[in-house]
Structures are given as structure tokens and as C-alpha cells.
PDBQT receptor file of N, H, CA, C and O in Angstrom, charges set to zero:
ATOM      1  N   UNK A   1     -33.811  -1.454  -2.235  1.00  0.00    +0.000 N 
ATOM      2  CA  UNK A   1     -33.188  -1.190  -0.964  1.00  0.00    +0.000 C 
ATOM      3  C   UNK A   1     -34.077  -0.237  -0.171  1.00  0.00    +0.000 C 
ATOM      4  O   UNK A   1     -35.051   0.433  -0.513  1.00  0.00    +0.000 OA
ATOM      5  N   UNK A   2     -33.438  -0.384   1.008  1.00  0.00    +0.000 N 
ATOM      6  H   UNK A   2     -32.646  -0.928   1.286  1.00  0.00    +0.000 HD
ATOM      7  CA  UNK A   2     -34.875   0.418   1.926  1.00  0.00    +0.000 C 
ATOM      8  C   UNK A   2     -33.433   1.949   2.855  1.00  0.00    +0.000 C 
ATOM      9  O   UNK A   2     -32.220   2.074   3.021  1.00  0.00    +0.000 OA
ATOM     10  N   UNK A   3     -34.415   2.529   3.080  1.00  0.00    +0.000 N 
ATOM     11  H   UNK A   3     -35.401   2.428   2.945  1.00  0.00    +0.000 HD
ATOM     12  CA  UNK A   3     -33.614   3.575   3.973  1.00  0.00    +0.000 C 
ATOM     13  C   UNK A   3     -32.091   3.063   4.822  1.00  0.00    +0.000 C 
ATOM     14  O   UNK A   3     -32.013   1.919   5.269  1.00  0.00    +0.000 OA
ATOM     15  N   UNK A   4     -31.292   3.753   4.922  1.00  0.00    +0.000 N 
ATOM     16  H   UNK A   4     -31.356   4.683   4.559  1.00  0.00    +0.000 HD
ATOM     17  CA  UNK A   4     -30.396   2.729   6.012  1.00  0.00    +0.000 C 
ATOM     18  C   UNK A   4     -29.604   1.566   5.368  1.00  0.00    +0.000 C 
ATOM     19  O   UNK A   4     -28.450   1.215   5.617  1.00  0.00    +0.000 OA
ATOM     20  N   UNK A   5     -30.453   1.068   4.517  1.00  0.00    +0.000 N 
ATOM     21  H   UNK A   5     -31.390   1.353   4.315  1.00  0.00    +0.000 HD
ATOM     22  CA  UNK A   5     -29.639   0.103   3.537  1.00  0.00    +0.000 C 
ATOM     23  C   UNK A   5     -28.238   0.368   2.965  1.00  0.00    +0.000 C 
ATOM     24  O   UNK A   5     -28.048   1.515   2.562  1.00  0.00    +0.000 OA
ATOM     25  N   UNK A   6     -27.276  -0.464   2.868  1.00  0.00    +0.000 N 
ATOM     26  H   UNK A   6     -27.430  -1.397   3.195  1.00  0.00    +0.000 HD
ATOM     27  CA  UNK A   6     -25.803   0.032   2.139  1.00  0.00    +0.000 C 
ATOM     28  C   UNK A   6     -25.631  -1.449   1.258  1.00  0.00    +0.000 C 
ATOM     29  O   UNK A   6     -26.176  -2.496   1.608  1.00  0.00    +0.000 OA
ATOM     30  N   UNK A   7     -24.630  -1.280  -0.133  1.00  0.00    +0.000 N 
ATOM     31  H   UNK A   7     -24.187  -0.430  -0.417  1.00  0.00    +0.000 HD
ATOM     32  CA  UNK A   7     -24.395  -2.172  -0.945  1.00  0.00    +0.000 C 
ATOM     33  C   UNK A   7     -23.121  -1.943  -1.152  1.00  0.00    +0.000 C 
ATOM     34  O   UNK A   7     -22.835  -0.848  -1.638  1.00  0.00    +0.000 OA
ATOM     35  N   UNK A   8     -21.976  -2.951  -0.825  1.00  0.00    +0.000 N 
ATOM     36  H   UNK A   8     -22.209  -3.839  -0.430  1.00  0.00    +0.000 HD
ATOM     37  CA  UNK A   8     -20.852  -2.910  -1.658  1.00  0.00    +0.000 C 
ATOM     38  C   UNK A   8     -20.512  -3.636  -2.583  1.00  0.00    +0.000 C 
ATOM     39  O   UNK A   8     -20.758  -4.842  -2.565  1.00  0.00    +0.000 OA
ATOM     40  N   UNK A   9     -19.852  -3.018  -3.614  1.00  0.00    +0.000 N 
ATOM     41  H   UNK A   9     -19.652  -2.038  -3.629  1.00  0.00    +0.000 HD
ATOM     42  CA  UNK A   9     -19.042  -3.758  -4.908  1.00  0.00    +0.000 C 
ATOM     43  C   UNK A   9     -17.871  -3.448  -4.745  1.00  0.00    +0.000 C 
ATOM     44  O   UNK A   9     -17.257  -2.511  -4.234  1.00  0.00    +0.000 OA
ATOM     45  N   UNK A  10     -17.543  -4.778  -5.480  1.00  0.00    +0.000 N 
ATOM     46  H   UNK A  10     -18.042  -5.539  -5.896  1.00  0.00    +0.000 HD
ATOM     47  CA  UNK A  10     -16.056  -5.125  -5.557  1.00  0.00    +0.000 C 
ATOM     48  C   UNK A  10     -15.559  -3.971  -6.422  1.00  0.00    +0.000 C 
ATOM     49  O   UNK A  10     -16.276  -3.199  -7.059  1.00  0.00    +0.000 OA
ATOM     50  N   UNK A  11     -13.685  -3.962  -6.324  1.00  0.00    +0.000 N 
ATOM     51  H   UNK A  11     -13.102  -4.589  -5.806  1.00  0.00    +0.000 HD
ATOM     52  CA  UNK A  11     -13.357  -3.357  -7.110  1.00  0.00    +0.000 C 
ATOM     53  C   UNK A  11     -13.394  -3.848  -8.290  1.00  0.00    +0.000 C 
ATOM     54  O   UNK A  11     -13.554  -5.067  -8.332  1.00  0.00    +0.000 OA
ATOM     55  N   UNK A  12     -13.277  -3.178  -9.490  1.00  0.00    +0.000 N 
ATOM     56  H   UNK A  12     -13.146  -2.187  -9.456  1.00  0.00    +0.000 HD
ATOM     57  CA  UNK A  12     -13.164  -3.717 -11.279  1.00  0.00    +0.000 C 
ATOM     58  C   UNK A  12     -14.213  -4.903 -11.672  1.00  0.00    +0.000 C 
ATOM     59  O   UNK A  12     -14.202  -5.970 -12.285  1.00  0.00    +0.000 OA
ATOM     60  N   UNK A  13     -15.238  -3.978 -10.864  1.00  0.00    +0.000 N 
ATOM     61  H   UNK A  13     -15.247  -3.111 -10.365  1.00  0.00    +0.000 HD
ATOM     62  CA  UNK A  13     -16.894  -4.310 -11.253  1.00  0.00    +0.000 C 
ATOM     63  C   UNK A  13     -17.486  -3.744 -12.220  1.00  0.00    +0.000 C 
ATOM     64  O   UNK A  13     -18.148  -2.896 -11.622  1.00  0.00    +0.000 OA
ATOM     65  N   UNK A  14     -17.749  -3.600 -13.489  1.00  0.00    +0.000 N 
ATOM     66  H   UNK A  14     -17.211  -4.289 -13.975  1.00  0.00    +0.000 HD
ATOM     67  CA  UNK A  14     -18.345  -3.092 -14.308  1.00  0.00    +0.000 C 
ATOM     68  C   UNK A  14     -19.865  -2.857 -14.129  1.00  0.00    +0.000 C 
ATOM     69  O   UNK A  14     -20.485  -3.721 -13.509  1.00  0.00    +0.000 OA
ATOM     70  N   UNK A  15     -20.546  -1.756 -14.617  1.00  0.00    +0.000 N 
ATOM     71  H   UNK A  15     -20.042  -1.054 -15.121  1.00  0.00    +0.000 HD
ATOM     72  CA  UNK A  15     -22.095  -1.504 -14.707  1.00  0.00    +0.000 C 
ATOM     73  C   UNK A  15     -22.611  -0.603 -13.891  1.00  0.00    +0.000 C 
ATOM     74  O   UNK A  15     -21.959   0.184 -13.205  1.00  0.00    +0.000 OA
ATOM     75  N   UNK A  16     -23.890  -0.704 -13.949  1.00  0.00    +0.000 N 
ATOM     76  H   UNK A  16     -24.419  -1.344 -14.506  1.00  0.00    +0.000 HD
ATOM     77  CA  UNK A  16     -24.739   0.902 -13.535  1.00  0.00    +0.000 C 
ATOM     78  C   UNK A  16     -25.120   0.627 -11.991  1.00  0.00    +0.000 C 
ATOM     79  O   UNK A  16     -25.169  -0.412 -11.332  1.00  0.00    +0.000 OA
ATOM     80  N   UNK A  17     -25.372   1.991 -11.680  1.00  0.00    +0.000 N 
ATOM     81  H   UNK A  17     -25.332   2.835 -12.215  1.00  0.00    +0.000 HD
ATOM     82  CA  UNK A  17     -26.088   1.725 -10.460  1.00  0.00    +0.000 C 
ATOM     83  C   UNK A  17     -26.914   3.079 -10.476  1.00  0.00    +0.000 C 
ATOM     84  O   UNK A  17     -26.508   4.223 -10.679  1.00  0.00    +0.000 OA
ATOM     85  N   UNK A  18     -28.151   2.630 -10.212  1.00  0.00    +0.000 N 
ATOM     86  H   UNK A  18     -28.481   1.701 -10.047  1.00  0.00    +0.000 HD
ATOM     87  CA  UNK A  18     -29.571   3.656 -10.016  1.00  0.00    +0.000 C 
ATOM     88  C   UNK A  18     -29.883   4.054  -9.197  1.00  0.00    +0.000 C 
ATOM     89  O   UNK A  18     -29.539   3.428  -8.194  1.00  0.00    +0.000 OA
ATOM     90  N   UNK A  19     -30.727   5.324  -8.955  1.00  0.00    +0.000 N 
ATOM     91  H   UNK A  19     -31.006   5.832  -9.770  1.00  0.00    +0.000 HD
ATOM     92  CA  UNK A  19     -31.571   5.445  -8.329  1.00  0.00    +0.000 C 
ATOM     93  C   UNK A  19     -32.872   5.799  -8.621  1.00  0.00    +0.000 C 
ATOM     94  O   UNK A  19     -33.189   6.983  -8.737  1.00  0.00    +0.000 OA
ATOM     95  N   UNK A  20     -33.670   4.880  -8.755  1.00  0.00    +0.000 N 
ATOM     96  H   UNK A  20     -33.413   3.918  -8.661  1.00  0.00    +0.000 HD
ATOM     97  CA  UNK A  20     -35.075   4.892  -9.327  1.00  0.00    +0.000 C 
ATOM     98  C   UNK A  20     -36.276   5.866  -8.159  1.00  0.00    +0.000 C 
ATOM     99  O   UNK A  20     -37.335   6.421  -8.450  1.00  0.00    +0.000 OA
ATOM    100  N   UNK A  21     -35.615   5.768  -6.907  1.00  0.00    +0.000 N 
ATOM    101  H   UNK A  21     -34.754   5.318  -6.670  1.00  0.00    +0.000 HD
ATOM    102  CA  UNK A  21     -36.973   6.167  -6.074  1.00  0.00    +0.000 C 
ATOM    103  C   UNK A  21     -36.762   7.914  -5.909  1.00  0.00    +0.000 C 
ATOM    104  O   UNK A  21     -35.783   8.550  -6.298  1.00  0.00    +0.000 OA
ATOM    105  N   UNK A  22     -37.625   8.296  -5.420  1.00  0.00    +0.000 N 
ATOM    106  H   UNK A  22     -38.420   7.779  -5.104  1.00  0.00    +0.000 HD
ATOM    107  CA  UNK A  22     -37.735   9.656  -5.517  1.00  0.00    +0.000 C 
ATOM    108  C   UNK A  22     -37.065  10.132  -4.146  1.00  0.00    +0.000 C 
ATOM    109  O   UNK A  22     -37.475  11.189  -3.667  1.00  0.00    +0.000 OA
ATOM    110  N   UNK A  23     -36.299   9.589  -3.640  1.00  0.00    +0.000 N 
ATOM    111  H   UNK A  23     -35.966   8.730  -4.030  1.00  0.00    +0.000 HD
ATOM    112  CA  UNK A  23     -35.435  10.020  -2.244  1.00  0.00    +0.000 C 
ATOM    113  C   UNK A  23     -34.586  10.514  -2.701  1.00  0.00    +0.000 C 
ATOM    114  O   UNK A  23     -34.553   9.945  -3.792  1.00  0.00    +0.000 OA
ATOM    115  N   UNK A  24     -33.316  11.630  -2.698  1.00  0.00    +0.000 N 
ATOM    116  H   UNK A  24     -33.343  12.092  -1.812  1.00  0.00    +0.000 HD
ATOM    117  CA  UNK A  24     -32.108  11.303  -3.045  1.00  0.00    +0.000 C 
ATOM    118  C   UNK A  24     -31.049  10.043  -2.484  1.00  0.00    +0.000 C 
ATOM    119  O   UNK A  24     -31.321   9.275  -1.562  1.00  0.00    +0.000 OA
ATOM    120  N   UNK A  25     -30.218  10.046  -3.011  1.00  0.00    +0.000 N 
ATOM    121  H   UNK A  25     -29.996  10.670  -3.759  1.00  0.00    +0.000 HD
ATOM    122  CA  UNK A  25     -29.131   8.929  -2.003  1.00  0.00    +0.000 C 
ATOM    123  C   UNK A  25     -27.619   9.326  -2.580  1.00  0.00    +0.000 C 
ATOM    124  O   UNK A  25     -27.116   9.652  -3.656  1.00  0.00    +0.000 OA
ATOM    125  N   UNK A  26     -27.166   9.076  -1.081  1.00  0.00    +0.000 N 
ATOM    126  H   UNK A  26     -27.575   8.811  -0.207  1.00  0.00    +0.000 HD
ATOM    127  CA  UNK A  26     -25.574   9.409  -0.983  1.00  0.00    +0.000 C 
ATOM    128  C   UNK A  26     -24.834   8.406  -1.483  1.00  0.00    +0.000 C 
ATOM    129  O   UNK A  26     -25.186   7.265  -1.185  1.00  0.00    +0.000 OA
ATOM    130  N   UNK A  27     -23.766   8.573  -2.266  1.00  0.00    +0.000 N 
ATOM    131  H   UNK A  27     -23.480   9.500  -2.508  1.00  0.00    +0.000 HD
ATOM    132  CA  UNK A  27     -22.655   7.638  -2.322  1.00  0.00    +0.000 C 
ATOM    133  C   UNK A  27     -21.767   7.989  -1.870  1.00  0.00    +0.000 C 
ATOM    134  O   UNK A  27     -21.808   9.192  -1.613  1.00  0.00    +0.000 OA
ATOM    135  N   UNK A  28     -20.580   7.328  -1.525  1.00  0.00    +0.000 N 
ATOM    136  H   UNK A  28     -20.547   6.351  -1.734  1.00  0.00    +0.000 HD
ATOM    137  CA  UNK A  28     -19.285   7.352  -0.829  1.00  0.00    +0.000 C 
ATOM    138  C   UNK A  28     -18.164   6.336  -1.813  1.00  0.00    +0.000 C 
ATOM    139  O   UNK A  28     -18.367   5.125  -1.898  1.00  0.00    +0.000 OA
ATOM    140  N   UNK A  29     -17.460   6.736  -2.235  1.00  0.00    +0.000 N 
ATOM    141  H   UNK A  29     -17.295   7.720  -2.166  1.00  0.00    +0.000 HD
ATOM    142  CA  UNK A  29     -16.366   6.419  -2.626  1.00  0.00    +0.000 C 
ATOM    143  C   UNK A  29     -14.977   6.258  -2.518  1.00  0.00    +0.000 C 
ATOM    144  O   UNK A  29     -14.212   7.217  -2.616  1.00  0.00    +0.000 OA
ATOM    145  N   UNK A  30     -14.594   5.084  -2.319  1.00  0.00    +0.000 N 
ATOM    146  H   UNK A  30     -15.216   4.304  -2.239  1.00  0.00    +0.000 HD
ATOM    147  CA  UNK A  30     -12.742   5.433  -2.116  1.00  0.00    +0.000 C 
ATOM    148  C   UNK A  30     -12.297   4.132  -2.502  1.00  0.00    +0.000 C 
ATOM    149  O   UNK A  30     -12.879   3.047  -2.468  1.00  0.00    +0.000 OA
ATOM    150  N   UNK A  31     -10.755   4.564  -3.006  1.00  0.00    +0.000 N 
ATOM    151  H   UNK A  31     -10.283   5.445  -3.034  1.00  0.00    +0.000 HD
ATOM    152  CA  UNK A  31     -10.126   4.325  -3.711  1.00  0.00    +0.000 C 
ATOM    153  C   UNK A  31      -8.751   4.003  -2.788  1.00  0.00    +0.000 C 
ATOM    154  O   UNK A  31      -8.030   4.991  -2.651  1.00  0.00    +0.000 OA
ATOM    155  N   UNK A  32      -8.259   2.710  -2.105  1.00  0.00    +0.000 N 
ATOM    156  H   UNK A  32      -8.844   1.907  -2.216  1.00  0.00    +0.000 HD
ATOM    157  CA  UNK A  32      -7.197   2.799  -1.381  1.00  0.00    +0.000 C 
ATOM    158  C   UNK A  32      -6.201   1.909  -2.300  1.00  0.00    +0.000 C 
ATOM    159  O   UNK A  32      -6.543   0.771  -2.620  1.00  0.00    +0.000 OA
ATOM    160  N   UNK A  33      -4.717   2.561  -2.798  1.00  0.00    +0.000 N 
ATOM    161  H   UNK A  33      -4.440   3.486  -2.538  1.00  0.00    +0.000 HD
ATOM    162  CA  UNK A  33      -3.677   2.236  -3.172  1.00  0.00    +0.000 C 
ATOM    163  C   UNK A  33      -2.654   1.796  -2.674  1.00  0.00    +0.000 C 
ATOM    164  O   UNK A  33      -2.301   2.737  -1.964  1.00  0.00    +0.000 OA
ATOM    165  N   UNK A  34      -1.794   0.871  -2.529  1.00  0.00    +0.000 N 
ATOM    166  H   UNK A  34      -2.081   0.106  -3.107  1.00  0.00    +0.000 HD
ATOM    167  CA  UNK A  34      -0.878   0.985  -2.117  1.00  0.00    +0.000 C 
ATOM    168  C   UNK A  34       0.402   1.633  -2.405  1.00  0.00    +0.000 C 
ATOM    169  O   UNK A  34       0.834   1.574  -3.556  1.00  0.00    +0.000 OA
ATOM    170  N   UNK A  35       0.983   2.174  -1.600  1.00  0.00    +0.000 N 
ATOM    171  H   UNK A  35       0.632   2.222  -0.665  1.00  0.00    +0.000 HD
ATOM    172  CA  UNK A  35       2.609   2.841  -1.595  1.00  0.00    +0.000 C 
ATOM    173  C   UNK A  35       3.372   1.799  -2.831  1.00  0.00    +0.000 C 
ATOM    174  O   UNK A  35       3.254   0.579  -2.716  1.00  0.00    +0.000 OA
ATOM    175  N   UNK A  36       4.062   2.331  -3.868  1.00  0.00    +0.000 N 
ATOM    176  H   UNK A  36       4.157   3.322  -3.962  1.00  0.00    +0.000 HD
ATOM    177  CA  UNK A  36       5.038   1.948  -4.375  1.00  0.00    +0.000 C 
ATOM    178  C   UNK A  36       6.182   2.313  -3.664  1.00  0.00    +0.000 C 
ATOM    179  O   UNK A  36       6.360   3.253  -2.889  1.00  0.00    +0.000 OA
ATOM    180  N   UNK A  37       7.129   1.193  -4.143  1.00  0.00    +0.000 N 
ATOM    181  H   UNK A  37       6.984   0.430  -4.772  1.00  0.00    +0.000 HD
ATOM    182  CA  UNK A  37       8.073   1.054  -3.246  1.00  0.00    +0.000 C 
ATOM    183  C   UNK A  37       8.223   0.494  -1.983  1.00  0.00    +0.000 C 
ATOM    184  O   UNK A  37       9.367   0.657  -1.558  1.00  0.00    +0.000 OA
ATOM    185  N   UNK A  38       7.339  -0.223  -1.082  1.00  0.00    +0.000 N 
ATOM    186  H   UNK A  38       6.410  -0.354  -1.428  1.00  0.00    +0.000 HD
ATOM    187  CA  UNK A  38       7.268  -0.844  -0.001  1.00  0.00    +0.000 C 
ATOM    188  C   UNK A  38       6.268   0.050   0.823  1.00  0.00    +0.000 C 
ATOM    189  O   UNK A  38       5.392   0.766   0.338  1.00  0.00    +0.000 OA
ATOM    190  N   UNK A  39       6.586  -0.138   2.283  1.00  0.00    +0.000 N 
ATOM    191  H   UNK A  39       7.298  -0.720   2.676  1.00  0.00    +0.000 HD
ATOM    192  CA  UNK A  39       4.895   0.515   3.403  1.00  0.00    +0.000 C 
ATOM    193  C   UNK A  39       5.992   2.124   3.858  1.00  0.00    +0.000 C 
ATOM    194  O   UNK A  39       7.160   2.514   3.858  1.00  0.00    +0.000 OA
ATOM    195  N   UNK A  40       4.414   2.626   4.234  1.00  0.00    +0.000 N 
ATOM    196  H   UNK A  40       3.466   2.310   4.234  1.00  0.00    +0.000 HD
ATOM    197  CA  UNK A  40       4.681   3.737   4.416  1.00  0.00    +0.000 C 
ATOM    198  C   UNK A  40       4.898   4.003   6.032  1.00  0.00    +0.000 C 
ATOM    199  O   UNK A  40       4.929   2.980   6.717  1.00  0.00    +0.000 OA
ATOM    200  N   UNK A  41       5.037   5.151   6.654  1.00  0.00    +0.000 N 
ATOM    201  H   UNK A  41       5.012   5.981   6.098  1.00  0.00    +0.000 HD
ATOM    202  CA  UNK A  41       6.113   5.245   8.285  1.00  0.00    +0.000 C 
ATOM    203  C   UNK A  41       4.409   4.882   9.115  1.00  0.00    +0.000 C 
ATOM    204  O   UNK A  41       3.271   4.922   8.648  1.00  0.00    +0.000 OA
ATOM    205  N   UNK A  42       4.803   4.621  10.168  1.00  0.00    +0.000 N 
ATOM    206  H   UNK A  42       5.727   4.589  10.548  1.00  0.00    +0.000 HD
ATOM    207  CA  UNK A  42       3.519   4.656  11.103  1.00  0.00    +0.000 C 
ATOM    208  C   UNK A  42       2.746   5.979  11.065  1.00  0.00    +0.000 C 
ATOM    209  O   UNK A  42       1.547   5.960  10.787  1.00  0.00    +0.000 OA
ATOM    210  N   UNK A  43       3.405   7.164  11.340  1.00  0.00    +0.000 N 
ATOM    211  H   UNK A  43       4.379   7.180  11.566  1.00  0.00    +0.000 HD
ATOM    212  CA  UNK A  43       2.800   8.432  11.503  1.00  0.00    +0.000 C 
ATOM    213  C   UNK A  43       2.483   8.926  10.076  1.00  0.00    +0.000 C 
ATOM    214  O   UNK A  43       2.146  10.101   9.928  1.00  0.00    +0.000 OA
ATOM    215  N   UNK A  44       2.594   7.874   8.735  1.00  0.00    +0.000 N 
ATOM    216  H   UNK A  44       2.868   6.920   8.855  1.00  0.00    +0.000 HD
ATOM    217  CA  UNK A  44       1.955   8.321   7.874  1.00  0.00    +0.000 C 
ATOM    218  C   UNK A  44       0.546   9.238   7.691  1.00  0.00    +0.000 C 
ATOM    219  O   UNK A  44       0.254  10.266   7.080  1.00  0.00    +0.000 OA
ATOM    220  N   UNK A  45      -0.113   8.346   8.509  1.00  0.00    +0.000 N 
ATOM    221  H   UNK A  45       0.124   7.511   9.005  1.00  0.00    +0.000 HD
ATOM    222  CA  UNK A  45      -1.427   8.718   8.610  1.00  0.00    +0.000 C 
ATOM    223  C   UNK A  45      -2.260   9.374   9.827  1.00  0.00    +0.000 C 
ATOM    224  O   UNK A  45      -3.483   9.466   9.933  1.00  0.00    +0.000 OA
ATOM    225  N   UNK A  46      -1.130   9.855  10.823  1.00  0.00    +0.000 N 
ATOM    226  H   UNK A  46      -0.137   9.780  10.737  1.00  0.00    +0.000 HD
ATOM    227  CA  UNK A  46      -1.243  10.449  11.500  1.00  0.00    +0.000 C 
ATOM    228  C   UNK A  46      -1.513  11.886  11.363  1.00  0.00    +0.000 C 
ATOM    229  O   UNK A  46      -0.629  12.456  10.723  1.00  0.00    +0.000 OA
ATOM    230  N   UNK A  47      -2.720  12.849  11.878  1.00  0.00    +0.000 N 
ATOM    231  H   UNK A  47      -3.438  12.387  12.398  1.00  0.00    +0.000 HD
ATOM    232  CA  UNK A  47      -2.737  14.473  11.571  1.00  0.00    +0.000 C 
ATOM    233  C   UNK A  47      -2.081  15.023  12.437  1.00  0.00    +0.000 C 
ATOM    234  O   UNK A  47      -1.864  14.689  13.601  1.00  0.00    +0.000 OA
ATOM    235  N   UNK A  48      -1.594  16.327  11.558  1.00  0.00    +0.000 N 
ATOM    236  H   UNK A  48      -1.770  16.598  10.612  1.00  0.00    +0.000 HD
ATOM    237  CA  UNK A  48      -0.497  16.858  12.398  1.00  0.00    +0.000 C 
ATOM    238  C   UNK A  48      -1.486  17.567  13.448  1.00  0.00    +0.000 C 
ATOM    239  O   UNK A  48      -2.681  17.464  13.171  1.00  0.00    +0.000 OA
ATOM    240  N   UNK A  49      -1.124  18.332  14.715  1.00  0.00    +0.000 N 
ATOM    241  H   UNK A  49      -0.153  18.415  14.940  1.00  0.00    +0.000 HD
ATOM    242  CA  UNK A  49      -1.921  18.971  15.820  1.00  0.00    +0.000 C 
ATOM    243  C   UNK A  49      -2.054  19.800  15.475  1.00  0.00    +0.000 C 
ATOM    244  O   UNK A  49      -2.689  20.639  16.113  1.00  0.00    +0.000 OA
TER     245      UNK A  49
């Protein structure tokens, strides 16, 4: 991969992932669940002011 480059995997992907080159590199991770029990209010995800 080159600078700028991004890769996604699926979820309940097994195996490694490297970094061989001498750059560091960022990962980002998340994890979205759904609400048990049915959906959550509109202003769920709203920040408070």
C-alpha cells in the first residue's frame, strides 16, 4: 500500500495485518452494535450543548 491508501475488512475476518515499511501507520477501529431490544430515540446520538 502506498501513503493515503486505506483497506477494509470484513467483520469475523480472521488473521494478521502488518506493517513491514518503516513509516508508522494509523489504524482506526470500530465496532457498531446494535441496541437490544429494538432502535434507539432519534436524539440518541445527538450531543448534548
Amino acid at each position: 500500500m502506498e501513503e493515503g491508501d486505506s483497506a477494509l475488512f470484513p467483520a469475523g475476518v480472521g488473521g494478521e495485518v502488518r506493517n513491514e515499511g518503516d513509516e508508522p501507520a494509523a489504524v482506526l477501529v470500530a465496532d457498531i452494535t446494535p441496541l437490544e431490544g429494538g432502535v434507539g430515540t432519534p436524539a440518541a446520538g445527538t450531543p448534548a450543548p
